[in-house]
mmCIF file of the N, C-alpha and C atoms, coordinates in Angstrom:
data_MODEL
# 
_entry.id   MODEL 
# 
loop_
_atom_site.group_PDB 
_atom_site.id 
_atom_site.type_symbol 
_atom_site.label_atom_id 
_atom_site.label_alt_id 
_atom_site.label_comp_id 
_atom_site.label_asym_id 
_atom_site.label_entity_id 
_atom_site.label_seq_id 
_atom_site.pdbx_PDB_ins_code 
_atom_site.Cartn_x 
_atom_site.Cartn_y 
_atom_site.Cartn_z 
_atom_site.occupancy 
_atom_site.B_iso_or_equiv 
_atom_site.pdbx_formal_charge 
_atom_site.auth_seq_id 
_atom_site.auth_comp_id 
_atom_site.auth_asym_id 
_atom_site.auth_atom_id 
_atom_site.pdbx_PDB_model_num 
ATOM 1   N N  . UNK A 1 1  ? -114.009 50.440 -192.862 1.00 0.00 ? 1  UNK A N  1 
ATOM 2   C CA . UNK A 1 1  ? -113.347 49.532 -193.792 1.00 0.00 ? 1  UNK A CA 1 
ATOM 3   C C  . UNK A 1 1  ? -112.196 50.280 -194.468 1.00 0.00 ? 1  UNK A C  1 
ATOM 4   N N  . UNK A 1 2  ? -111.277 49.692 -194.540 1.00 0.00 ? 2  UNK A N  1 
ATOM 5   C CA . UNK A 1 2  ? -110.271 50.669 -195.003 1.00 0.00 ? 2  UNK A CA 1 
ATOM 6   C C  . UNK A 1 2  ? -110.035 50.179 -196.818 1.00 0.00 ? 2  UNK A C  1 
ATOM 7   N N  . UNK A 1 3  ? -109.236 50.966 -197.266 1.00 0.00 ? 3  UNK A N  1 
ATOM 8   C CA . UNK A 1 3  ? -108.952 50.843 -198.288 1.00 0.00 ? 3  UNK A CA 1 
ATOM 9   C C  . UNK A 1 3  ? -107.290 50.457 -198.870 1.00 0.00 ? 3  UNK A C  1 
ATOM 10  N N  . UNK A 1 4  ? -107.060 49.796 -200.015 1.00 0.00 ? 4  UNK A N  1 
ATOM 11  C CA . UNK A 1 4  ? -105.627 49.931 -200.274 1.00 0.00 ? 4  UNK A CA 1 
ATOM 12  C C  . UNK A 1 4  ? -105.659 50.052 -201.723 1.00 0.00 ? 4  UNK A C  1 
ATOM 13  N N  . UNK A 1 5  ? -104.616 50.509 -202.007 1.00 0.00 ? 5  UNK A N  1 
ATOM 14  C CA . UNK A 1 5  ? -104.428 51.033 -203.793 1.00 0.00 ? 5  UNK A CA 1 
ATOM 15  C C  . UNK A 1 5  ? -103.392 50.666 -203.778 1.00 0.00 ? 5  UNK A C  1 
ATOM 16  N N  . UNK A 1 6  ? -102.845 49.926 -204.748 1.00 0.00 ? 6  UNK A N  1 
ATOM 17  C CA . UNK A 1 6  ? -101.588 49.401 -205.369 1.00 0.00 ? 6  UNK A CA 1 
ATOM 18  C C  . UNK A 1 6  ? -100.328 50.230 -205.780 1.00 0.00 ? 6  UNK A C  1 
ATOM 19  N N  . UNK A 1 7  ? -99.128  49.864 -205.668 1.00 0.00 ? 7  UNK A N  1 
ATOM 20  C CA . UNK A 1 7  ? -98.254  51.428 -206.129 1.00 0.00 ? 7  UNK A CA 1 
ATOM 21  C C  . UNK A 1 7  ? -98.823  51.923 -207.261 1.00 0.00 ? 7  UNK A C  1 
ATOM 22  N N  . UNK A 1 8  ? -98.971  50.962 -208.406 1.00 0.00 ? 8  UNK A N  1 
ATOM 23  C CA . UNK A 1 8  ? -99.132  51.598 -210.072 1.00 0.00 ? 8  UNK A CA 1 
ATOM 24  C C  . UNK A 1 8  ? -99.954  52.277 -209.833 1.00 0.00 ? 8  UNK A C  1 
ATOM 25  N N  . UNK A 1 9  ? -101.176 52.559 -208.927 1.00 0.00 ? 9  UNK A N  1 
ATOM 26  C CA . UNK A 1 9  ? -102.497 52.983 -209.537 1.00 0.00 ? 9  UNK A CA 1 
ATOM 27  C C  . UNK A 1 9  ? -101.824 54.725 -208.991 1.00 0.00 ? 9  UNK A C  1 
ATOM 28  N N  . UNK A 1 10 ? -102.353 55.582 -210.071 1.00 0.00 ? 10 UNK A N  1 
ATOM 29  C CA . UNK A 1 10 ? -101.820 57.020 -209.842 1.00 0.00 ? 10 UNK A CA 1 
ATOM 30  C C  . UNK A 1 10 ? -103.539 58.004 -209.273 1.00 0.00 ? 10 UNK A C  1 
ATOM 31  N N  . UNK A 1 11 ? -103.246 57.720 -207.480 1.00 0.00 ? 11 UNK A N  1 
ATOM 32  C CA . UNK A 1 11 ? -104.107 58.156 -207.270 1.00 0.00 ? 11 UNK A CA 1 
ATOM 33  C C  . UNK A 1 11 ? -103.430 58.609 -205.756 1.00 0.00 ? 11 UNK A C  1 
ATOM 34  N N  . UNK A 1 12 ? -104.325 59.921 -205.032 1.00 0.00 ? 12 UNK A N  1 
ATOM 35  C CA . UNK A 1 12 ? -103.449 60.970 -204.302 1.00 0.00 ? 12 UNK A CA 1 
ATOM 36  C C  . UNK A 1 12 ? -103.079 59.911 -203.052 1.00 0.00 ? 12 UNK A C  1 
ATOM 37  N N  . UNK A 1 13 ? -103.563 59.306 -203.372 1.00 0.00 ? 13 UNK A N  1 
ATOM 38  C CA . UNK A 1 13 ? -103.026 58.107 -201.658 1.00 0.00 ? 13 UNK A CA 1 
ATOM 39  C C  . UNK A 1 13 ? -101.919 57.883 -201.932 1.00 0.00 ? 13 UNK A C  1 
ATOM 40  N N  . UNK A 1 14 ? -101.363 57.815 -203.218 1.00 0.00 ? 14 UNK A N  1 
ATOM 41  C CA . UNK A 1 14 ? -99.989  57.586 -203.837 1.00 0.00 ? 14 UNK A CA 1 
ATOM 42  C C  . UNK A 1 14 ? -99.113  58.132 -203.817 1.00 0.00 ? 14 UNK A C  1 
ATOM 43  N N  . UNK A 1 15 ? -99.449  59.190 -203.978 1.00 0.00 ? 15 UNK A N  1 
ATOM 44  C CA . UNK A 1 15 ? -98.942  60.852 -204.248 1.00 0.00 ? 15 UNK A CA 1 
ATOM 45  C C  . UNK A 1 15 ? -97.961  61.053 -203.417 1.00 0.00 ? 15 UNK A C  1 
ATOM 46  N N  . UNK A 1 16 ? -96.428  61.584 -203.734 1.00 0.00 ? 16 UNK A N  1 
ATOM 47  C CA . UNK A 1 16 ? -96.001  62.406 -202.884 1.00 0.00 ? 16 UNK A CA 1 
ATOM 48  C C  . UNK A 1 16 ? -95.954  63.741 -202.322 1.00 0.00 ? 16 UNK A C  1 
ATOM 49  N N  . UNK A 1 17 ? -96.833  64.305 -203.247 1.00 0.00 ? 17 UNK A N  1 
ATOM 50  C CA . UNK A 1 17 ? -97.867  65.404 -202.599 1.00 0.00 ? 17 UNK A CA 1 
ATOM 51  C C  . UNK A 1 17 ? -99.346  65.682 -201.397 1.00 0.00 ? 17 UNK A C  1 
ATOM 52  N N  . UNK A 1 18 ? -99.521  64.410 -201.653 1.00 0.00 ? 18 UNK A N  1 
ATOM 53  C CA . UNK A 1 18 ? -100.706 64.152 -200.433 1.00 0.00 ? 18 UNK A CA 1 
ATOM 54  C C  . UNK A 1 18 ? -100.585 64.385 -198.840 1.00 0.00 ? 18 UNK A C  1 
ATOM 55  N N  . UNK A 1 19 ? -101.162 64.918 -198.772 1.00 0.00 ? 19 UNK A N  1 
ATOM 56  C CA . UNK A 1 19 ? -101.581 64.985 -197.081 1.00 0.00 ? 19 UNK A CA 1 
ATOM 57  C C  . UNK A 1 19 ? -101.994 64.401 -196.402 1.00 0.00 ? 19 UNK A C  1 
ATOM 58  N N  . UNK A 1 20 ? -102.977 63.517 -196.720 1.00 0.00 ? 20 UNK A N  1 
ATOM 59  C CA . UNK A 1 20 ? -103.742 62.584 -195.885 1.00 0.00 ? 20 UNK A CA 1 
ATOM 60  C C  . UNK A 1 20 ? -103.267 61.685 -195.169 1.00 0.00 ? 20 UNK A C  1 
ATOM 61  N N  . UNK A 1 21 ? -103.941 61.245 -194.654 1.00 0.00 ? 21 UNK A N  1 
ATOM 62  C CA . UNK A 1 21 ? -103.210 59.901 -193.304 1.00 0.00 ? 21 UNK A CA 1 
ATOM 63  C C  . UNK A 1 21 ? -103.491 58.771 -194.461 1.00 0.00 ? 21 UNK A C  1 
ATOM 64  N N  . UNK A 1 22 ? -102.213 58.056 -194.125 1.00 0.00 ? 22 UNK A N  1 
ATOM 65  C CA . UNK A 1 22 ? -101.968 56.951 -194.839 1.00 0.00 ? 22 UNK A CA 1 
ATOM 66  C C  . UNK A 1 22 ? -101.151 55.941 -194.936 1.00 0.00 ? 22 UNK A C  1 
ATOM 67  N N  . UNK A 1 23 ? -100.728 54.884 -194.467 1.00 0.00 ? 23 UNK A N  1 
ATOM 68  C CA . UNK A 1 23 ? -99.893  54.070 -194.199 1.00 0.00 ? 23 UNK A CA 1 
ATOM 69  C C  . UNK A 1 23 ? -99.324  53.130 -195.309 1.00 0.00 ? 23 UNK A C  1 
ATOM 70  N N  . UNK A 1 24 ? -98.531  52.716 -195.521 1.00 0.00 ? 24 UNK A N  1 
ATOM 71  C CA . UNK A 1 24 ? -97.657  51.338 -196.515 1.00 0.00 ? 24 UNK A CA 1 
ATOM 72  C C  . UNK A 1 24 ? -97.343  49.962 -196.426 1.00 0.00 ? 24 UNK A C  1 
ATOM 73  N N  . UNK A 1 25 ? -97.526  48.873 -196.806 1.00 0.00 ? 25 UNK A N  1 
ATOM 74  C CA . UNK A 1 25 ? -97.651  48.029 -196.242 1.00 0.00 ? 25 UNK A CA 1 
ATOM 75  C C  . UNK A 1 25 ? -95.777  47.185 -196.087 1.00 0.00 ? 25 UNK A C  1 
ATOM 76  N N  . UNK A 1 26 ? -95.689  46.510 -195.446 1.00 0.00 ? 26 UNK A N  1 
ATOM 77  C CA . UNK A 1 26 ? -93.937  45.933 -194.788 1.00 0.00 ? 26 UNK A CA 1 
ATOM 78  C C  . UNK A 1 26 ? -93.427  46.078 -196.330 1.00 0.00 ? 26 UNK A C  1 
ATOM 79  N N  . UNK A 1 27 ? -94.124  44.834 -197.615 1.00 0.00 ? 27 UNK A N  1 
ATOM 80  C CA . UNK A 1 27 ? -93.472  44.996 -198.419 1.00 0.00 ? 27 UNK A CA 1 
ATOM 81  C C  . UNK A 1 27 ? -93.581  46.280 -199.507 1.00 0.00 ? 27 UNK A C  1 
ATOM 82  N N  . UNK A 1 28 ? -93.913  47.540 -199.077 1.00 0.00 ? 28 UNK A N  1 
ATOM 83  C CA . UNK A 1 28 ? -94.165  48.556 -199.843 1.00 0.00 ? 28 UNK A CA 1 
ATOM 84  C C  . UNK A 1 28 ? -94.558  48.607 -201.015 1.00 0.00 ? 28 UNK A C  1 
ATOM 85  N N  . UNK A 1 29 ? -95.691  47.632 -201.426 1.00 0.00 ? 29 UNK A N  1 
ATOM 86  C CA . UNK A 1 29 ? -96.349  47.448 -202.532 1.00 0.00 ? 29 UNK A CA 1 
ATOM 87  C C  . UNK A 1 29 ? -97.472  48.213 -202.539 1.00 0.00 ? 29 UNK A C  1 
ATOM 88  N N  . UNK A 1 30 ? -98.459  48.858 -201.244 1.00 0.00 ? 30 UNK A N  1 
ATOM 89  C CA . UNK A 1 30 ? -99.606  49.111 -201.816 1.00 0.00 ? 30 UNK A CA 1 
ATOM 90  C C  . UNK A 1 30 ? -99.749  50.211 -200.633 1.00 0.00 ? 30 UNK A C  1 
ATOM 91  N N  . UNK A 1 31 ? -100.282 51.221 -200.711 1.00 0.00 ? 31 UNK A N  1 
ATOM 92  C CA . UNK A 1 31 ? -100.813 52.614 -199.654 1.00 0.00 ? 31 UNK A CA 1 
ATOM 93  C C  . UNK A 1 31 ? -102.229 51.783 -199.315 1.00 0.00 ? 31 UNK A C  1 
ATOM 94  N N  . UNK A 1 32 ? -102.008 52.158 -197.836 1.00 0.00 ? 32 UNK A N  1 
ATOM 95  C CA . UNK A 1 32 ? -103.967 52.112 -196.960 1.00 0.00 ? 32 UNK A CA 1 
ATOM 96  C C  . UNK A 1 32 ? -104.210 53.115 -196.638 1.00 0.00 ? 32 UNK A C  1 
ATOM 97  N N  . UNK A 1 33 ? -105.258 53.744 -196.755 1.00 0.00 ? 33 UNK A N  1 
ATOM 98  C CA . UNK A 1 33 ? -106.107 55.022 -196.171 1.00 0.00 ? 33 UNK A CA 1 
ATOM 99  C C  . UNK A 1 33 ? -107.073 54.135 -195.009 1.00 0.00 ? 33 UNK A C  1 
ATOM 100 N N  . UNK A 1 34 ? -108.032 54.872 -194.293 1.00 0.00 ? 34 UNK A N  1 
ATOM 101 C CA . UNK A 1 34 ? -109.476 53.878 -194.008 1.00 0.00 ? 34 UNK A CA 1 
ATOM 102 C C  . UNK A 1 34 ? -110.209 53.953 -194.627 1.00 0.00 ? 34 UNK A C  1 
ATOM 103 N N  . UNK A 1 35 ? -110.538 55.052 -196.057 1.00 0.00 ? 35 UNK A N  1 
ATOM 104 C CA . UNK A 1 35 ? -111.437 55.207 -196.477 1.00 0.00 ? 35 UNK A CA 1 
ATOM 105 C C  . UNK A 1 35 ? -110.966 55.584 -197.821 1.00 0.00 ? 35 UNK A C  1 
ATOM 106 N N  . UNK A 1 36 ? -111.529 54.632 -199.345 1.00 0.00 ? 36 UNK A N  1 
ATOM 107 C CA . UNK A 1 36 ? -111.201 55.815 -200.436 1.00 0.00 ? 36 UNK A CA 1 
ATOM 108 C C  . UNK A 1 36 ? -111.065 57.058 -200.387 1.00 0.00 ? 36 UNK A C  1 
ATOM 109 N N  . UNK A 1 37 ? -112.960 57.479 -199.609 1.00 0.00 ? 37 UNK A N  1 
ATOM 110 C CA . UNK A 1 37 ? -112.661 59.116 -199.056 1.00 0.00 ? 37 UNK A CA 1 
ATOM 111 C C  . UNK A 1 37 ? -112.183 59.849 -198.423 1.00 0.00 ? 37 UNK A C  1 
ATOM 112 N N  . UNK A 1 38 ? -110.772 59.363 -198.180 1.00 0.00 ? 38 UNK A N  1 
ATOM 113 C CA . UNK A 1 38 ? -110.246 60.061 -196.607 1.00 0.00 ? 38 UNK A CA 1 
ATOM 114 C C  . UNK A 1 38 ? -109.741 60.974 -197.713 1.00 0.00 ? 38 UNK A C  1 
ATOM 115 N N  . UNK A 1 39 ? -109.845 62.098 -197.223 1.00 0.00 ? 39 UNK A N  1 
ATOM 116 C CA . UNK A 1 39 ? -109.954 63.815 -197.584 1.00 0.00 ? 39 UNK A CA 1 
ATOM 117 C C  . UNK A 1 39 ? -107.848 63.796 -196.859 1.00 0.00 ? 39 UNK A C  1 
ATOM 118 N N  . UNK A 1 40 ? -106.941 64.763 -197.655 1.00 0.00 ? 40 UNK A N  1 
ATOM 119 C CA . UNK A 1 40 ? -105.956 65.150 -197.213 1.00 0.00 ? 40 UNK A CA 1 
ATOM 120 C C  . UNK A 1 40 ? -105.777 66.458 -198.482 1.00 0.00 ? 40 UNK A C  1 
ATOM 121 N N  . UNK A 1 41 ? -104.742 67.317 -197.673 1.00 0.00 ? 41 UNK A N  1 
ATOM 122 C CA . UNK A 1 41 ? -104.296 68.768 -198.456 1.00 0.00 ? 41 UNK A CA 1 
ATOM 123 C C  . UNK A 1 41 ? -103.599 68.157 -199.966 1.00 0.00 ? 41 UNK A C  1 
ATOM 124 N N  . UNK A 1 42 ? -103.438 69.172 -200.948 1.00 0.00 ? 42 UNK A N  1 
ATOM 125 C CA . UNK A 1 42 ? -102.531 69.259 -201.792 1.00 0.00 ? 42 UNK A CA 1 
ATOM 126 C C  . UNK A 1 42 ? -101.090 69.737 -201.532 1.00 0.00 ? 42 UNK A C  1 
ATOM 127 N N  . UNK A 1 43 ? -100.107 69.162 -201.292 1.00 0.00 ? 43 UNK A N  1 
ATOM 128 C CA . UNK A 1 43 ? -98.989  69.489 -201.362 1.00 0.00 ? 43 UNK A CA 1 
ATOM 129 C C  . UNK A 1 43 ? -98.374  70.266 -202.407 1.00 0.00 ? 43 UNK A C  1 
ATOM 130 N N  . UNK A 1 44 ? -98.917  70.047 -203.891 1.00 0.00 ? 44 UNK A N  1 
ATOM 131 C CA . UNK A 1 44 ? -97.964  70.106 -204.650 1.00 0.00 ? 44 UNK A CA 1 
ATOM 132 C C  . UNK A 1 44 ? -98.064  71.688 -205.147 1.00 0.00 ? 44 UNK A C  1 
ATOM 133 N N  . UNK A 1 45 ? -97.186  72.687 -205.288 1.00 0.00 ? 45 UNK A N  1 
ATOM 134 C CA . UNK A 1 45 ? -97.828  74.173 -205.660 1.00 0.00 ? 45 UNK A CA 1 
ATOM 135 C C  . UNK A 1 45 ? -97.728  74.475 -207.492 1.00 0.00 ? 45 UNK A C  1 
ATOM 136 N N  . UNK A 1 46 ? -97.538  73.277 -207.831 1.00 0.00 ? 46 UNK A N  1 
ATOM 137 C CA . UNK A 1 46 ? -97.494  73.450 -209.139 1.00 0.00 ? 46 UNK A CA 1 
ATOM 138 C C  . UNK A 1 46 ? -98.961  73.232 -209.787 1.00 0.00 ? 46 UNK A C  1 
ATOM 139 N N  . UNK A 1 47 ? -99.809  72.176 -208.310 1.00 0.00 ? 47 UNK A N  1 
ATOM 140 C CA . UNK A 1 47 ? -101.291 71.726 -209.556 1.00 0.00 ? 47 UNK A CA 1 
ATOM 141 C C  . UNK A 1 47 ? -102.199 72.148 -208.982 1.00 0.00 ? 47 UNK A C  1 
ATOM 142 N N  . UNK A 1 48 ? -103.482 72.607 -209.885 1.00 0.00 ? 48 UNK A N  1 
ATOM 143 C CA . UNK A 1 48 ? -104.340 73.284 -209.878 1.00 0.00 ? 48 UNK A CA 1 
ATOM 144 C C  . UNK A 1 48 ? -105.124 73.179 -208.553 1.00 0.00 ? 48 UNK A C  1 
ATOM 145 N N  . UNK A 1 49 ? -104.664 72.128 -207.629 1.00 0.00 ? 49 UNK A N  1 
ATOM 146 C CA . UNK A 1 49 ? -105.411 71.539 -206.400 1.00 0.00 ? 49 UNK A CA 1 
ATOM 147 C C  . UNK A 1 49 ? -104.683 72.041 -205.100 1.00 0.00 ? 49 UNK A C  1 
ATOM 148 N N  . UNK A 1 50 ? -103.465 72.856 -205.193 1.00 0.00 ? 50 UNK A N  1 
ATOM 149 C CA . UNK A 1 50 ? -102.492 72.937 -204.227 1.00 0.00 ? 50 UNK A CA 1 
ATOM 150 C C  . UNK A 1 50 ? -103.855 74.122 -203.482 1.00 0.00 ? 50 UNK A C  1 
ATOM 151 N N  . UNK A 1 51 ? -103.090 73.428 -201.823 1.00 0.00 ? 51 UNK A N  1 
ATOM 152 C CA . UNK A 1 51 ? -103.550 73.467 -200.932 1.00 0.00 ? 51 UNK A CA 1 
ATOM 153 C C  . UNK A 1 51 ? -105.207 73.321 -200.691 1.00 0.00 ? 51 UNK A C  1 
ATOM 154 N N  . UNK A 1 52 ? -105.586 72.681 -201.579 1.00 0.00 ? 52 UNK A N  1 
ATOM 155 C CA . UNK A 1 52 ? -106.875 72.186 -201.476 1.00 0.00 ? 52 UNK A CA 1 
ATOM 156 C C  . UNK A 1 52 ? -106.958 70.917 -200.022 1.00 0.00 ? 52 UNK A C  1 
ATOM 157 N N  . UNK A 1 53 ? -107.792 71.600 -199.155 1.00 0.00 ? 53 UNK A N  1 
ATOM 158 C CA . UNK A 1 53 ? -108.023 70.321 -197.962 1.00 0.00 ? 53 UNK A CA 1 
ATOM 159 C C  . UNK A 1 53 ? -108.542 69.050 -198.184 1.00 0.00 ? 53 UNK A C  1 
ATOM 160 N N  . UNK A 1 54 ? -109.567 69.062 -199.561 1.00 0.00 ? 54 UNK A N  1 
ATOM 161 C CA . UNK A 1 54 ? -110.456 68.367 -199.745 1.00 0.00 ? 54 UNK A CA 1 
ATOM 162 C C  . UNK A 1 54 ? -110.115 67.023 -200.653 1.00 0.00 ? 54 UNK A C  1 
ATOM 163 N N  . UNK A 1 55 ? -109.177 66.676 -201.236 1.00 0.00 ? 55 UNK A N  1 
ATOM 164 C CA . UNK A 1 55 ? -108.475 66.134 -202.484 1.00 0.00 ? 55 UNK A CA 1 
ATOM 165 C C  . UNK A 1 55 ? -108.594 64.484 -201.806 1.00 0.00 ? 55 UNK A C  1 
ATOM 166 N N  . UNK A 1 56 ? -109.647 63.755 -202.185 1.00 0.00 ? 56 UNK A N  1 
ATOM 167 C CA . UNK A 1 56 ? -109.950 62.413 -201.371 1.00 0.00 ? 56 UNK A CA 1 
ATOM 168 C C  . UNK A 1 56 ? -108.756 61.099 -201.802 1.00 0.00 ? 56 UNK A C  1 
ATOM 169 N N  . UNK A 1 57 ? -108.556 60.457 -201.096 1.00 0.00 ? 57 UNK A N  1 
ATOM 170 C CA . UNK A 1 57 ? -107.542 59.382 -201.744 1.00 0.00 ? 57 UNK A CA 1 
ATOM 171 C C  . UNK A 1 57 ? -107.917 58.554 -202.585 1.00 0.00 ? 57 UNK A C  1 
ATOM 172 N N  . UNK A 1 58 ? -108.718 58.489 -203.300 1.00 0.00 ? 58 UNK A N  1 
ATOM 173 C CA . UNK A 1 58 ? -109.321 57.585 -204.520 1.00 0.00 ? 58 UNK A CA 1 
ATOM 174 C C  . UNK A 1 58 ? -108.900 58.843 -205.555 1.00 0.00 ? 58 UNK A C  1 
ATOM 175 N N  . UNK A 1 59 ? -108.811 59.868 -205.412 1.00 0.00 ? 59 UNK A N  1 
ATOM 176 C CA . UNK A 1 59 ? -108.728 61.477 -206.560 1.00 0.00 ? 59 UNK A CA 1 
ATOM 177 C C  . UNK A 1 59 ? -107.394 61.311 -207.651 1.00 0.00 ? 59 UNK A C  1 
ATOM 178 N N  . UNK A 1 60 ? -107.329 61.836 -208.584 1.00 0.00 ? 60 UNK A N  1 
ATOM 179 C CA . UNK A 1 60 ? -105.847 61.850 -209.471 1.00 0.00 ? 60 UNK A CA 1 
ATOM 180 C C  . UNK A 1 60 ? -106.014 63.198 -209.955 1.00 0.00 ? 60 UNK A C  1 
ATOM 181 N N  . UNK A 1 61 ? -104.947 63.626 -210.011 1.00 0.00 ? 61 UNK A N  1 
ATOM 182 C CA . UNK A 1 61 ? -104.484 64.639 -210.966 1.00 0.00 ? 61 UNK A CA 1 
ATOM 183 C C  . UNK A 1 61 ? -103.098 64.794 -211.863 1.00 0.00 ? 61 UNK A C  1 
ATOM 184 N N  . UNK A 1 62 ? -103.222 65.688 -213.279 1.00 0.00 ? 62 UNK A N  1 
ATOM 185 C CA . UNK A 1 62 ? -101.892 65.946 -213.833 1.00 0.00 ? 62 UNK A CA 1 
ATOM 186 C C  . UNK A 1 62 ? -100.757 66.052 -213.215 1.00 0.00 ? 62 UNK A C  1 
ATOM 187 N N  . UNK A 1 63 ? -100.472 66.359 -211.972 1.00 0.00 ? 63 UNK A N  1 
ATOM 188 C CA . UNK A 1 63 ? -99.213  66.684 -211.380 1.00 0.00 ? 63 UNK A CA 1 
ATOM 189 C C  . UNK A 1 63 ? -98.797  65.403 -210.657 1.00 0.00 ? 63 UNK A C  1 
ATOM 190 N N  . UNK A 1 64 ? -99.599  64.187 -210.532 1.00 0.00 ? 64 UNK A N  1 
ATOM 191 C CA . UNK A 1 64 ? -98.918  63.207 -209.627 1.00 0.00 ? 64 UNK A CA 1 
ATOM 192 C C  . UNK A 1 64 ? -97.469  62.684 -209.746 1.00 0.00 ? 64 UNK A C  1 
ATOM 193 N N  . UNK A 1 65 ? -97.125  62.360 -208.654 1.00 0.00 ? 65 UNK A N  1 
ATOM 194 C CA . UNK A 1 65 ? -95.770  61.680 -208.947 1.00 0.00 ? 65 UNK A CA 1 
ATOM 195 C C  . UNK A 1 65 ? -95.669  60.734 -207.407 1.00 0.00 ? 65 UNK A C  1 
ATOM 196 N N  . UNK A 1 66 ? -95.182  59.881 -207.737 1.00 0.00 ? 66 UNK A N  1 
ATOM 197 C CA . UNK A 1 66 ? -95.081  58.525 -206.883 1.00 0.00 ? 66 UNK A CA 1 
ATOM 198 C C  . UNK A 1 66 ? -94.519  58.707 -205.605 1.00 0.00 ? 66 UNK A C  1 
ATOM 199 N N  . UNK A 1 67 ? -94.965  58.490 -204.448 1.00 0.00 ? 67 UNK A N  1 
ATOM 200 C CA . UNK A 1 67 ? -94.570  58.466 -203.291 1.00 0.00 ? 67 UNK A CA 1 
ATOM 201 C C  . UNK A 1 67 ? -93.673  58.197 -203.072 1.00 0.00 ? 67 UNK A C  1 
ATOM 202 N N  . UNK A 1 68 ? -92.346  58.587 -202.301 1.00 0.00 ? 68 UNK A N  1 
ATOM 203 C CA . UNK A 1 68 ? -91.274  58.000 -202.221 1.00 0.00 ? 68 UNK A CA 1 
ATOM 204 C C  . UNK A 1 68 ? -90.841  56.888 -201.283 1.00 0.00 ? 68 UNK A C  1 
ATOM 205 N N  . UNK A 1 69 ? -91.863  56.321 -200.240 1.00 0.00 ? 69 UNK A N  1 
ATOM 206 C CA . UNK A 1 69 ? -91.495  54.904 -199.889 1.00 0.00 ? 69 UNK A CA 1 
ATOM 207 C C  . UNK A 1 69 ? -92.101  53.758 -200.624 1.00 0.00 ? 69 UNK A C  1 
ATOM 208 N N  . UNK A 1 70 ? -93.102  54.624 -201.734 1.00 0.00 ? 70 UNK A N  1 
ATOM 209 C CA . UNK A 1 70 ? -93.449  52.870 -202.453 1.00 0.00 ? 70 UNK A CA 1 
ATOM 210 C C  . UNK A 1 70 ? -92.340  52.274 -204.122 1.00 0.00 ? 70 UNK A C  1 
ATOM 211 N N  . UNK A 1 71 ? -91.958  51.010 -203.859 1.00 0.00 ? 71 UNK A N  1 
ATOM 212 C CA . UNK A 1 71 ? -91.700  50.419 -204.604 1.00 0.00 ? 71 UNK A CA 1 
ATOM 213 C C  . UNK A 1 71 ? -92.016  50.640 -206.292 1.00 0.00 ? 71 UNK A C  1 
# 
């Protein structure tokens, strides 16, 4: 079952730090993972999570910042 999170919601599926597999929908309103838990790296080397493999797409942290194809 997959999952989708809305742009507003500030969570790593969002992230333009995220790693994980994750797709956008035509009108770039909302990120899909298949799974809240789909596990991807930390990109970002500023937050306490960088290069963490484990960082699930339901996860948030202080350093987020908005993906750059969503709306």
């Amino acid at each position: 079952m997959s999952k989708q999170f809305t742009s507003t919601s500030k969570v790593c599926a969002n992230c333009e730090f995220w790693g994980g597999a994750r797709t956008f929908n035509r009108i770039r309103k909302c990120t899909e993972c298949e799974s809240p838990m789909t596990k991807g790296k930390c990109l970002n080397k500023s937050s306490g999570w960088a290069n963490s493999p484990g960082k699930q797409a339901d996860s948030n942290c202080a350093k987020w910042q908005k993906w750059g194809v969503l709306k």
